[in-house]
C-alpha positions in Angstrom: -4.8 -16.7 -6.2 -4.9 -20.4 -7.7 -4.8 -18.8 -11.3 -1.8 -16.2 -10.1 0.3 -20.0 -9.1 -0.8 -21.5 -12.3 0.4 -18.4 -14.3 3.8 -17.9 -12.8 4.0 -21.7 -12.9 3.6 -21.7 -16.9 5.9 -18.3 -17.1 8.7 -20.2 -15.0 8.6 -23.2 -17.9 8.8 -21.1 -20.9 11.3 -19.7 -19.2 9.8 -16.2 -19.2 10.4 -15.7 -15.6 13.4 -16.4 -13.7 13.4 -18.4 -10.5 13.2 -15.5 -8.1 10.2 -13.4 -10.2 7.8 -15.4 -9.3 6.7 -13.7 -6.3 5.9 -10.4 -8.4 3.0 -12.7 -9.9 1.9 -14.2 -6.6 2.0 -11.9 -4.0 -1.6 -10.5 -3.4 -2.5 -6.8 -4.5 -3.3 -4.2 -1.3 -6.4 -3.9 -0.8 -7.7 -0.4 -1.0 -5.2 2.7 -1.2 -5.5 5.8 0.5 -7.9 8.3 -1.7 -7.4 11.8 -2.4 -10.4 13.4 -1.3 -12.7 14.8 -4.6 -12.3 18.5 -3.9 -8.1 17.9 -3.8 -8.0 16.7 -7.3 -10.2 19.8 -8.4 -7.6 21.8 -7.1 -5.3 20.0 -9.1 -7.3 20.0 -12.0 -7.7 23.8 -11.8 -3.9 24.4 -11.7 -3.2 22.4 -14.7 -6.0 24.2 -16.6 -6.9 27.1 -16.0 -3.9 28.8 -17.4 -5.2 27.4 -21.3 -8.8 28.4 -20.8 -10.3 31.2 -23.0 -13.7 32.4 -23.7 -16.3 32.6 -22.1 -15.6 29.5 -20.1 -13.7 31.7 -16.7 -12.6 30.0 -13.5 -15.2 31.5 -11.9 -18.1 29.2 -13.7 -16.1 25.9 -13.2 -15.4 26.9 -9.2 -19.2 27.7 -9.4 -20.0 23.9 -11.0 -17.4 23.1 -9.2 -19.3 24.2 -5.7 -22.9 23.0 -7.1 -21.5 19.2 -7.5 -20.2 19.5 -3.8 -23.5 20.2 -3.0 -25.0 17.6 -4.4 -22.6 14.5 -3.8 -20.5 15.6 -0.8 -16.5 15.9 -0.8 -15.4 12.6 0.1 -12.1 10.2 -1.4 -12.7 10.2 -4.7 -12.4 6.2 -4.7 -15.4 5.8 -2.6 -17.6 7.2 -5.0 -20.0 4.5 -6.3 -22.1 4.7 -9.7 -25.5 4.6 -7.9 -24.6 7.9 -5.6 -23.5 9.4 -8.3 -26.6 9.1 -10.4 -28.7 10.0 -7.5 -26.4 13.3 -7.3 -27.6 13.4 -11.4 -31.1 13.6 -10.7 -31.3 15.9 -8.0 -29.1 18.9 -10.3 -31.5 17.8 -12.8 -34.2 18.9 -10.5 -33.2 22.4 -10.9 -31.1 22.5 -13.7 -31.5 22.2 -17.8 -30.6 18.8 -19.1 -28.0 21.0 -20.8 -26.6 22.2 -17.8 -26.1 19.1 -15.8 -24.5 17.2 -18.4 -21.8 20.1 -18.4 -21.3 19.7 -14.7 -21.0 15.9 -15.3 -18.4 16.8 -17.8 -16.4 18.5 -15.2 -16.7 16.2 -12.9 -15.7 13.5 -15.2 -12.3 15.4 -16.3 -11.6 15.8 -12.4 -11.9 12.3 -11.2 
């Protein structure tokens, strides 16, 4: 916060801010937002698309992935993901998948989120 006073401060002398903009600077952030829940932005990310895919790539493989990483890390708000849950959901696809394979689904679920 001290650094947020000290910043305005030097903006207000070089004239950068006015009087009454300080407040944008020091006021304190919210904390946490609410999150949209993992398998909401897949939606999402399927309707914007799906419509451009072609080949052998079909919506249903990426609803299958799609599914498979559910499985694995649970559907929860996307910003409550942490890195160590998600490489704990890494090593158990790995379990039963080709090293190929998982880093596909990671690629999905890395264009979602």
């Amino acid at each position: 916060m001290t650094s947020k006073v000290k910043t305005a401060f030097s903006l207000l002398r070089l004239g950068v801010l006015t009087e009454g903009q300080e407040h944008i600077l020091i006021l304190p952030t919210p904390s946490k937002t609410k999150s949209v829940r993992l398998s909401e932005l897949y939606k999402f990310y399927f309707a914007e698309k799906s419509p451009n895919w072609s080949g052998s790539r079909t919506a249903g493989e990426f609803n299958k992935q799609f599914e498979n990483i559910l499985a694995v890390i649970a559907d929860h708000p996307a910003g409550d993901y942490e890195r160590t849950s998600l490489v704990a959901g890494r090593e158990k696809l790995s379990e039963s998948l080709a090293p190929k394979t998982v880093n596909k689904y990671l690629s999905l679920l890395s264009s979602v989120m």
